[in-house]
SERO-4910 file (N, C-alpha, C, O; in steps of 0.05 Angstrom, whole numbers):
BEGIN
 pado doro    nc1    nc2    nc3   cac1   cac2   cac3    cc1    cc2    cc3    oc1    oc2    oc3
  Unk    A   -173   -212    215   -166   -208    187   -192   -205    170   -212   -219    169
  Unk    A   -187   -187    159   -216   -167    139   -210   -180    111   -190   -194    110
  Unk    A   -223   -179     88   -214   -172     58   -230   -140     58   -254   -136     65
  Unk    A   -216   -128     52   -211    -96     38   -214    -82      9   -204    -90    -12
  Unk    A   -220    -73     11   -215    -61    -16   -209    -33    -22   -219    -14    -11
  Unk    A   -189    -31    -42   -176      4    -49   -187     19    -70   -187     13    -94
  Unk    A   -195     40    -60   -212     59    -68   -199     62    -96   -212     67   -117
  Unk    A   -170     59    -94   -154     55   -124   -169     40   -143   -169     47   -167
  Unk    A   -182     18   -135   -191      0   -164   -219     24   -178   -237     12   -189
  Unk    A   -222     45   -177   -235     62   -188   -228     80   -210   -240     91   -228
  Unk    A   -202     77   -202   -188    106   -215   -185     91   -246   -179     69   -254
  Unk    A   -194    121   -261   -195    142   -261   -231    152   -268   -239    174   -275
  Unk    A   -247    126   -263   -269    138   -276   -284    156   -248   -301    172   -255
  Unk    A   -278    154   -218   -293    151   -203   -271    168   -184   -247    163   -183
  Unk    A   -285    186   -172   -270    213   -154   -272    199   -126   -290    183   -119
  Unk    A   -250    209   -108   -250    196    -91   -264    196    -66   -261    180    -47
  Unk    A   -276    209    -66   -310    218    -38   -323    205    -49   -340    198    -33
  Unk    A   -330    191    -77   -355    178    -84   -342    142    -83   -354    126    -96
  Unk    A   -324    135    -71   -310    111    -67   -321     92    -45   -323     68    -40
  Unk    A   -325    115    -34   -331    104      5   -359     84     -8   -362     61      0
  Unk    A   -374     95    -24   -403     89    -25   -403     62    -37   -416     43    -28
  Unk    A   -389     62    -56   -390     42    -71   -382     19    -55   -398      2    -47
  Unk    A   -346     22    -49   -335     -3    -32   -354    -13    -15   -363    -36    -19
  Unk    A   -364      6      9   -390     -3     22   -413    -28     17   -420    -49     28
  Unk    A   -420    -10     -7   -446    -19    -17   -437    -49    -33   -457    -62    -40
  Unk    A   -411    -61    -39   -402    -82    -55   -399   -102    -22   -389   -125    -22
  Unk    A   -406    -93     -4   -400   -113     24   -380   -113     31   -371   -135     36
  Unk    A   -360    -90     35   -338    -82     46   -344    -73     74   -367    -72     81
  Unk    A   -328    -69     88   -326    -60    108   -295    -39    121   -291    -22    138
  Unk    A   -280    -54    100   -240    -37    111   -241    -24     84   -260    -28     69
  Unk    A   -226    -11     80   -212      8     53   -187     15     60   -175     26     80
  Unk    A   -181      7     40   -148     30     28   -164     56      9   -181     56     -9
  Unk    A   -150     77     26   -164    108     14   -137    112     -2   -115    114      9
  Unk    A   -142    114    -28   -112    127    -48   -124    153    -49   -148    159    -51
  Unk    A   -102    171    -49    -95    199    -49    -96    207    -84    -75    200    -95
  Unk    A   -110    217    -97   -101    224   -118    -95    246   -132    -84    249   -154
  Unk    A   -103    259   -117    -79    290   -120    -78    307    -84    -89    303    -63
  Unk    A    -65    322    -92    -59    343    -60    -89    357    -56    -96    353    -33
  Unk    A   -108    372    -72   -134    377    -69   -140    354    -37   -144    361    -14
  Unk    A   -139    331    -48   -152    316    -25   -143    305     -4   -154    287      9
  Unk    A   -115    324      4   -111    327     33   -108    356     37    -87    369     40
  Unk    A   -131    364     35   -142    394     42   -162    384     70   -180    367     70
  Unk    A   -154    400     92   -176    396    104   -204    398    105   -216    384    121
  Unk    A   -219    417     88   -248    417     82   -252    383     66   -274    371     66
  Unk    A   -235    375     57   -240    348     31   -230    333     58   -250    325     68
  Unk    A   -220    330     65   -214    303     88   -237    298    102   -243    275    108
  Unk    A   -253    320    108   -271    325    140   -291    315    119   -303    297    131
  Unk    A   -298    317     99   -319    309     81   -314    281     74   -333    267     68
  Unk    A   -290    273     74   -289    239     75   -294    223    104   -305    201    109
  Unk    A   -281    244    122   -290    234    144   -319    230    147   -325    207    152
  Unk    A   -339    248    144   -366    244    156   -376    219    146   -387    201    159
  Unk    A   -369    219    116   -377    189     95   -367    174    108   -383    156    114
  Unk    A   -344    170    116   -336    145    136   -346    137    154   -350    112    156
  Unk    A   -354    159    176   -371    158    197   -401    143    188   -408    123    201
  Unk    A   -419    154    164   -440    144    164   -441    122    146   -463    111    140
  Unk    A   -423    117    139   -426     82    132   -407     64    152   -407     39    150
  Unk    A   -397     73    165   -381     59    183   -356     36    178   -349     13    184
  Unk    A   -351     55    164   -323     44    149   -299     42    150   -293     62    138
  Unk    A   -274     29    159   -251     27    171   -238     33    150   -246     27    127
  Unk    A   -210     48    156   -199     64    133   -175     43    144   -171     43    168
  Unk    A   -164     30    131   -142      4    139   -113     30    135   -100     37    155
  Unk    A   -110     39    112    -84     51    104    -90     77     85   -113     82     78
  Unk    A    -75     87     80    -82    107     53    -53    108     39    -34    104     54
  Unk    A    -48    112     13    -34    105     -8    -36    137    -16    -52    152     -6
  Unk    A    -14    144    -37    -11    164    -61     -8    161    -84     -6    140    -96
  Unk    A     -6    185    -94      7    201   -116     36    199   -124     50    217   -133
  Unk    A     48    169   -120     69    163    -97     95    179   -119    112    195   -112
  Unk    A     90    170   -145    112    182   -163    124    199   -170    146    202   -180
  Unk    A    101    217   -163    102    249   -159    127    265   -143    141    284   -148
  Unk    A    125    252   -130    136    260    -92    158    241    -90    182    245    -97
  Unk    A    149    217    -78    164    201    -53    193    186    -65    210    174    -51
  Unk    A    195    190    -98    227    183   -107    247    204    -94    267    199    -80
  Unk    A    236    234   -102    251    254    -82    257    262    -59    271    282    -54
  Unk    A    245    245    -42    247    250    -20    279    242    -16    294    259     -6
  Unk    A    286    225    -22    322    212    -20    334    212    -41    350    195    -49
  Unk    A    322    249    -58    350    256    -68    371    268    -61    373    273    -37
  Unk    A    390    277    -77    415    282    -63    412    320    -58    430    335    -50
  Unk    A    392    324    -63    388    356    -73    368    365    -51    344    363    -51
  Unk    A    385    375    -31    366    376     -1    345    392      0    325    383     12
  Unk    A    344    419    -11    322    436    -15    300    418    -34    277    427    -28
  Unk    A    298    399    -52    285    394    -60    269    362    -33    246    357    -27
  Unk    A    291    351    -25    272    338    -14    261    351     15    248    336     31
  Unk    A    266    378     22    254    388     48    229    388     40    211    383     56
  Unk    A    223    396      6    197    411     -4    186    392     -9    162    397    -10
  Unk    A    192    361    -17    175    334    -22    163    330     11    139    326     15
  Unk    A    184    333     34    178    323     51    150    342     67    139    338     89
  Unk    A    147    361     49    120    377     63     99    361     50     80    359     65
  Unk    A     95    345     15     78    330     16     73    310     36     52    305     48
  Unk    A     99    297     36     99    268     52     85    284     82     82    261     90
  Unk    A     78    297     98     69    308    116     42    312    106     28    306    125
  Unk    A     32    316     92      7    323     79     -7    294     80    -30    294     88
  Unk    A      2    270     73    -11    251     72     -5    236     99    -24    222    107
  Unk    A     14    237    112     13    227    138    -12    243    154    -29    230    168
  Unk    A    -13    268    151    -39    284    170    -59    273    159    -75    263    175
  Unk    A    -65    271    132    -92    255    117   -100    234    131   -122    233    142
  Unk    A    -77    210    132    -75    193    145    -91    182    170   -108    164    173
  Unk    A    -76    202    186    -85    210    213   -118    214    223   -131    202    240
  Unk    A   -123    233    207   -148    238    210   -169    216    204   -185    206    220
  Unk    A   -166    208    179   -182    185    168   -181    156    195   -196    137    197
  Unk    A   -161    163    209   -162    139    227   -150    113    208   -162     91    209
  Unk    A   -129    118    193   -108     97    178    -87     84    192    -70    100    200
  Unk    A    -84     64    198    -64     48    208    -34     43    205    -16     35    221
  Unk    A    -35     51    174     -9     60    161     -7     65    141    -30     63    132
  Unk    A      8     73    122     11     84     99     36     72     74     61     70     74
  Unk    A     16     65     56     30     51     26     53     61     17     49     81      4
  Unk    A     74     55     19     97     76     13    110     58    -10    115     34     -9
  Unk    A    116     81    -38    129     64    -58    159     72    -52    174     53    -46
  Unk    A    170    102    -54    193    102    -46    221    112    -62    221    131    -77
  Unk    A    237    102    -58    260    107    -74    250     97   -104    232     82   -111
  Unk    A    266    108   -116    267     97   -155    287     77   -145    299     77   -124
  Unk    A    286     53   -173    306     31   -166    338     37   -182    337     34   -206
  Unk    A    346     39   -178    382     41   -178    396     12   -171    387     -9   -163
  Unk    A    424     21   -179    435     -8   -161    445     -1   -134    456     20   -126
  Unk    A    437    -27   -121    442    -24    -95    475    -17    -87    483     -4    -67
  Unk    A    489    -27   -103    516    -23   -102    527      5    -95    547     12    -82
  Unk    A    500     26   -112    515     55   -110    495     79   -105    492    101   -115
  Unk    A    481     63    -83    469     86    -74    476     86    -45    488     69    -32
  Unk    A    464    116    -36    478    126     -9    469    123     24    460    140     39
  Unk    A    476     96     28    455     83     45    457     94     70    439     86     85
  Unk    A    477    113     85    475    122    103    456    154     99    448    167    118
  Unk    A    453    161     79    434    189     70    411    172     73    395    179     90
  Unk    A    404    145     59    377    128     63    364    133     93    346    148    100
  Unk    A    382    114    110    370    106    140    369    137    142    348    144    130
  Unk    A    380    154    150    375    186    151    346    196    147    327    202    162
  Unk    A    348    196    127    316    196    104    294    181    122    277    193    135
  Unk    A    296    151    123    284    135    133    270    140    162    246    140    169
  Unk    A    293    144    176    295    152    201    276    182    209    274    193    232
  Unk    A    263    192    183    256    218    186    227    217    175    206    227    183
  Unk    A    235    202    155    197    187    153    181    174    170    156    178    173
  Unk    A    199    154    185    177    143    208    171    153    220    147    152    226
  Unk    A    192    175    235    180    197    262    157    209    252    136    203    263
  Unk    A    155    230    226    136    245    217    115    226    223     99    232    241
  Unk    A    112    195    206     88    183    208     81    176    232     57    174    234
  Unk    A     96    169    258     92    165    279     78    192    296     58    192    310
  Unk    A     92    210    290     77    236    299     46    236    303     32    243    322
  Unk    A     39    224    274     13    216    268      0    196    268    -22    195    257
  Unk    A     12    175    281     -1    146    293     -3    128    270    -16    107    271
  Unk    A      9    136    247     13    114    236     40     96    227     61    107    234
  Unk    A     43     78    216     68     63    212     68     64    182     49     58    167
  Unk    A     93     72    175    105     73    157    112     46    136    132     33    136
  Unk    A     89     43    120     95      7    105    110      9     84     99     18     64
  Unk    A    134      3     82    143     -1     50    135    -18     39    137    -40     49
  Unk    A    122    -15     11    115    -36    -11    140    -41    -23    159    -28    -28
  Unk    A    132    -71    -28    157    -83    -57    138    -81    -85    120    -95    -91
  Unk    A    149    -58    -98    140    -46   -122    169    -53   -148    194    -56   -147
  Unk    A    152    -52   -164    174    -72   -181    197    -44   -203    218    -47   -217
  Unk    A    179    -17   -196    211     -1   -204    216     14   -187    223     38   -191
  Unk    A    214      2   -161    229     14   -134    251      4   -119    253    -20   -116
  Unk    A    268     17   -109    287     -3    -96    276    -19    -74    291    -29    -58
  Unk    A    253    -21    -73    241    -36    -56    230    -72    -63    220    -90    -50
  Unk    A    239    -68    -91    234    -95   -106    261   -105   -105    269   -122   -121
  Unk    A    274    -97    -88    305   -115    -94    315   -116    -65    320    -98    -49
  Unk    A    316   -146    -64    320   -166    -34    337   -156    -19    334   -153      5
  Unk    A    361   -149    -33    380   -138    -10    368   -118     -1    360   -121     22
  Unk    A    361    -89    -14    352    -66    -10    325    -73     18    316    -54     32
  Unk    A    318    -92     20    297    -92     42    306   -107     63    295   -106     85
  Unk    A    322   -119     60    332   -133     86    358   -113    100    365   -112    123
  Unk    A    370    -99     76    378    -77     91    370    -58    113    382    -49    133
  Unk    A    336    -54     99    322    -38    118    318    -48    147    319    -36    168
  Unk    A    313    -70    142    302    -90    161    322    -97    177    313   -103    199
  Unk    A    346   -100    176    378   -105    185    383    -79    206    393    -81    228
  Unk    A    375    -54    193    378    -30    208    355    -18    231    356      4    241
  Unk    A    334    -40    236    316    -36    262    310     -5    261    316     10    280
  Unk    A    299      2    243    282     35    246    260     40    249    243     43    231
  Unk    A    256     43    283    227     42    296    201     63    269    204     85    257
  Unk    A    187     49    269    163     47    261    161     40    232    140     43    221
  Unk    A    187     29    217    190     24    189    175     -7    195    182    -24    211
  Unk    A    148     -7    173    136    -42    157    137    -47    143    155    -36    131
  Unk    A    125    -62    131    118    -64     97     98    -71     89     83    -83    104
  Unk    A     89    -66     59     62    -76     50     78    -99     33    103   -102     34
  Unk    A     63   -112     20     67   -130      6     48   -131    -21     24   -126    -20
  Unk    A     57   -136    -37     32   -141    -70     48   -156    -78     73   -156    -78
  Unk    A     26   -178    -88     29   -199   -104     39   -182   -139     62   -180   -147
  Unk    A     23   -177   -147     28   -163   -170     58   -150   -180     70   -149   -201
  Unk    A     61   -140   -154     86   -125   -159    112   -136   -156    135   -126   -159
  Unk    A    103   -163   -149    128   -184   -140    127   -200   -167    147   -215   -173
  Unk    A    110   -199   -181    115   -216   -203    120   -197   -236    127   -206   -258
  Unk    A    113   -169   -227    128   -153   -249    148   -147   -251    158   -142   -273
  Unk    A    160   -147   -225    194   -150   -217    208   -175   -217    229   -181   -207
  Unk    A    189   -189   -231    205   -226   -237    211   -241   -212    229   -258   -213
  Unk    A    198   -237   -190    214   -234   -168    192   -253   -152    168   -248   -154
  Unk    A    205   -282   -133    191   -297   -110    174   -282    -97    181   -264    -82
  Unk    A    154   -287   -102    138   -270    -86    137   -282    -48    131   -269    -28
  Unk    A    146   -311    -52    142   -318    -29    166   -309     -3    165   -307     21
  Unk    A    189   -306    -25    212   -288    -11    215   -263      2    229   -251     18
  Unk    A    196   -260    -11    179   -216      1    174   -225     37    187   -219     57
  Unk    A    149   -242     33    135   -251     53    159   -258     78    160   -249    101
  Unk    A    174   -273     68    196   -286     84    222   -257    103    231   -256    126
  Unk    A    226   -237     78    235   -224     90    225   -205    103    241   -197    120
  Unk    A    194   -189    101    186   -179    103    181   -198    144    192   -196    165
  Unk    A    164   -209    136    161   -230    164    143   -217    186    123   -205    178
  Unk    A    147   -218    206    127   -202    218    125   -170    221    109   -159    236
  Unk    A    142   -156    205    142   -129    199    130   -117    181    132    -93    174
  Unk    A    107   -145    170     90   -140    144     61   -132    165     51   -143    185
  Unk    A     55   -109    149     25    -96    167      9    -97    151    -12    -91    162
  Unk    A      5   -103    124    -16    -93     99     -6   -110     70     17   -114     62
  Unk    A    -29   -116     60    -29   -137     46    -46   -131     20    -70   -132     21
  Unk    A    -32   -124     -4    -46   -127    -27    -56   -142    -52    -45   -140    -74
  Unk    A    -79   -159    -48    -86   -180    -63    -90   -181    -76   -110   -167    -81
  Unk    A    -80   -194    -97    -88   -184   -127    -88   -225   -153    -90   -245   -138
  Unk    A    -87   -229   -174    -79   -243   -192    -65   -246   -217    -61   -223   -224
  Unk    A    -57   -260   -233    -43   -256   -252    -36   -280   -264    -37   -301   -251
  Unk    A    -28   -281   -294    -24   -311   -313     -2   -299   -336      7   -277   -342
  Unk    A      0   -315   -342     23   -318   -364     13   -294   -388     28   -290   -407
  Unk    A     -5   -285   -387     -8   -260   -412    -29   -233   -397    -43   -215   -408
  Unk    A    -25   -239   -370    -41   -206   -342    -24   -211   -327    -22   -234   -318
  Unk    A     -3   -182   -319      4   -170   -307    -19   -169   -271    -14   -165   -248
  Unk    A    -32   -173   -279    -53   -157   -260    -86   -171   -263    -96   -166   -284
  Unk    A   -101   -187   -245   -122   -199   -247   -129   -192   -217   -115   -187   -197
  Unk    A   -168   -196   -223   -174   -202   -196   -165   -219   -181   -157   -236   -197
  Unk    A   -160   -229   -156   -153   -249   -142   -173   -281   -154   -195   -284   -164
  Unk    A   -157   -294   -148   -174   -321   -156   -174   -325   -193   -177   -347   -205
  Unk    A   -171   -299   -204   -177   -310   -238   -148   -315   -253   -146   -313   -277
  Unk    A   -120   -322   -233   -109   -330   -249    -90   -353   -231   -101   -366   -214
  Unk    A    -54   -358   -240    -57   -381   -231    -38   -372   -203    -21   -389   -194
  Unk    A    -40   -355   -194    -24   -340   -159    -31   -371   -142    -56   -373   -140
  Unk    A    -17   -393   -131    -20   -406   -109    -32   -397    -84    -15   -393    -67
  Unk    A    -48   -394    -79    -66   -373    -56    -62   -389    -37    -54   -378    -16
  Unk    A    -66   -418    -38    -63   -438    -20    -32   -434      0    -30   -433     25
  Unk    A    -16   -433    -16     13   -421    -14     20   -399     -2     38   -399     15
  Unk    A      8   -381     -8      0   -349      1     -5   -358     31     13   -359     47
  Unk    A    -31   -365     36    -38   -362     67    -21   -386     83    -19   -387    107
  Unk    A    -13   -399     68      5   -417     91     39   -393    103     50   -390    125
  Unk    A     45   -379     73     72   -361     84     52   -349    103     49   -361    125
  Unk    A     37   -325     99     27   -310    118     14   -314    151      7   -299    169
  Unk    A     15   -342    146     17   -362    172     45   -362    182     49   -354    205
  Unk    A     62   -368    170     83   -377    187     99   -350    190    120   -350    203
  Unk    A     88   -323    177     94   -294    196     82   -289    207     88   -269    220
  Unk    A     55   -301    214     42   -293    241     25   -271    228     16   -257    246
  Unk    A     19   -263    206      1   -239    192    -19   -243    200    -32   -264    196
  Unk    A    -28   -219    216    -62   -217    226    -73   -196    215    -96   -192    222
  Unk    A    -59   -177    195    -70   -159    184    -96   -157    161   -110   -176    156
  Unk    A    -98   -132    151   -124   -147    120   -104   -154    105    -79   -152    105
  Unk    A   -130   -166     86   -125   -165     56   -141   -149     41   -165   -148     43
  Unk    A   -121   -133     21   -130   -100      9   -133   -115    -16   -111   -121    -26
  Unk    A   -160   -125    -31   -167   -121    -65   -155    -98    -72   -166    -79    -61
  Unk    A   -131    -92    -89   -114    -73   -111   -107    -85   -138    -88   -100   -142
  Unk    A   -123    -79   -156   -126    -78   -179   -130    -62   -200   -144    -45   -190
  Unk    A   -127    -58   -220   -133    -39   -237   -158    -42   -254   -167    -64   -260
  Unk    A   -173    -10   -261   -201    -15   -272   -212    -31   -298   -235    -37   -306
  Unk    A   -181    -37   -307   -188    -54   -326   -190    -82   -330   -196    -96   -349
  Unk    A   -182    -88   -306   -183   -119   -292   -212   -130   -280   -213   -150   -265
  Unk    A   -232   -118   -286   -265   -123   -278   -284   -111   -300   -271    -95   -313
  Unk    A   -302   -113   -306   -334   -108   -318   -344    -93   -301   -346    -69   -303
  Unk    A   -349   -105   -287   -374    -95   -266   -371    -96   -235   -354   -111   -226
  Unk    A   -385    -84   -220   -369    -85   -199   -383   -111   -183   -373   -119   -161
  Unk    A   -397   -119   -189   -411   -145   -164   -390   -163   -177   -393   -184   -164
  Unk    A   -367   -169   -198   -343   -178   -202   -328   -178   -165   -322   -195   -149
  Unk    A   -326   -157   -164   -313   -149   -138   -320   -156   -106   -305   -159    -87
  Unk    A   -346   -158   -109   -361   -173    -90   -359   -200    -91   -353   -211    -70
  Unk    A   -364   -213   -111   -363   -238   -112   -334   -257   -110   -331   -282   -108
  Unk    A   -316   -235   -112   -286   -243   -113   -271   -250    -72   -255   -266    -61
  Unk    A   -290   -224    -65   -285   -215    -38   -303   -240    -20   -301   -245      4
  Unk    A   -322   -254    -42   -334   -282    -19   -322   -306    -24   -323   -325     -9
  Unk    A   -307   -304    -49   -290   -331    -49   -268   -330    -34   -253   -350    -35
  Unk    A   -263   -314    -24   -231   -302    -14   -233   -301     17   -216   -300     34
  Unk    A   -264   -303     19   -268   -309     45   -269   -337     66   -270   -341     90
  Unk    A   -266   -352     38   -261   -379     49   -237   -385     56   -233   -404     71
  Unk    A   -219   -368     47   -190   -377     66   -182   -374     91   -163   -387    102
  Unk    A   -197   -356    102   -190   -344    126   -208   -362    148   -207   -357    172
***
């Protein structure tokens, strides 16, 4: 188990080939690579992240998107439209691939009620995402994101009830608590089908803090992630307005090291 960090806590001041350098240079070693537009699953721009990877020697844990753009349509009801999402979703699985990513951040459906959506078109859907990502050696993680149907308990143990080879999940703290929602219950259902882990903090007036600067039970945290057996990283995901400076980020990543 690594602490990580996502090339996301940059955006928007900082392009994403100039990410590798930084994470690096803050005493990283894993990354989450976020996608932030289609330009950068062009193969001349991949092969150019690759070499940067290569010469700092840097493990690409997962890669994330553009997710809002795209991945609500994929499981709409309007089939020509999601054939033509599903050529993105192929675009970032090949990205994926190449970078040598382990699996991929998936936000997913928009949230609806579970009552009346079309859960046999879902597993369908589902069933058609993992192969693609499997194609490409990676595993398919669903995140619990707090306006996805992925933030709502039944909706994931559904998934999880239906055994669909290569479907995981990521997990964020953050996003479990903007959805009002146990975060420790994620963990529980998620269980050992959890591959990727987004660390983050938060208090009664931030949505969103570095890890450690607010009042998240961390202690709590690594005992659930014990009793699923999580050997995966932990991905720093935060937003750029949640730090100053970046040795903030470094210094966050050595206290965080004492848990492990």
């Amino acid at each position: 188990m690594e602490i990580g960090l996502s090339s996301a806590v940059f955006y928007p001041e900082v392009n994403t080939e100039d990410t590798l350098e930084i994470i690096k240079s803050l005493g990283f070693n894993t990354a989450e690579i976020f996608i932030n537009s289609f330009l950068e699953c062009e193969d001349d721009f991949v092969d150019k992240l690759l070499v940067k990877k290569h010469e700092l020697n840097l493990n690409i844990n997962s890669v994330h998107a553009l997710s809002s753009i795209f991945e609500p349509f994929l499981f709409d009801e309007y089939k020509r439209r999601r054939d033509e999402m599903l050529e993105y979703f192929k675009k970032i699985c090949r990205t994926g691939r190449k970078l040598g990513a382990t699996c991929y951040t998936f936000h997913g459906m928009k949230y609806k009620n579970f009552d009346n959506i079309n859960k046999d078109l879902i597993c369908d859907i589902y069933k058609k995402l993992t192969y693609i990502a499997g194609e490409n050696d990676i595993k398919l993680a669903q995140e619990n994101v707090s306006w996805c149907m992925s933030s709502n308990f039944d909706y994931l143990k559904f998934l999880n009830d239906k055994n669909i080879e290569n479907l995981f999940f990521t997990f964020d703290i953050k996003q479990a608590y903007k959805a009002n929602k146990d975060p420790y219950q994620y963990i529980k259902i998620m269980n050992e089908k959890l591959v990727n882990f987004h660390i983050n903090d938060r208090d009664n007036e931030n949505v969103c803090l570095l890890p450690l600067r607010g009042n998240v039970d961390y202690k709590r945290i690594f005992r659930e992630l014990k009793n699923v057996n999580y050997n995966g990283n932990l991905i720093i995901e935060v937003y750029r307005d949640n730090f100053f400076s970046y040795n903030e980020i470094s210094d966050c990543k050595k206290k965080l090291e004492k848990f492990l």
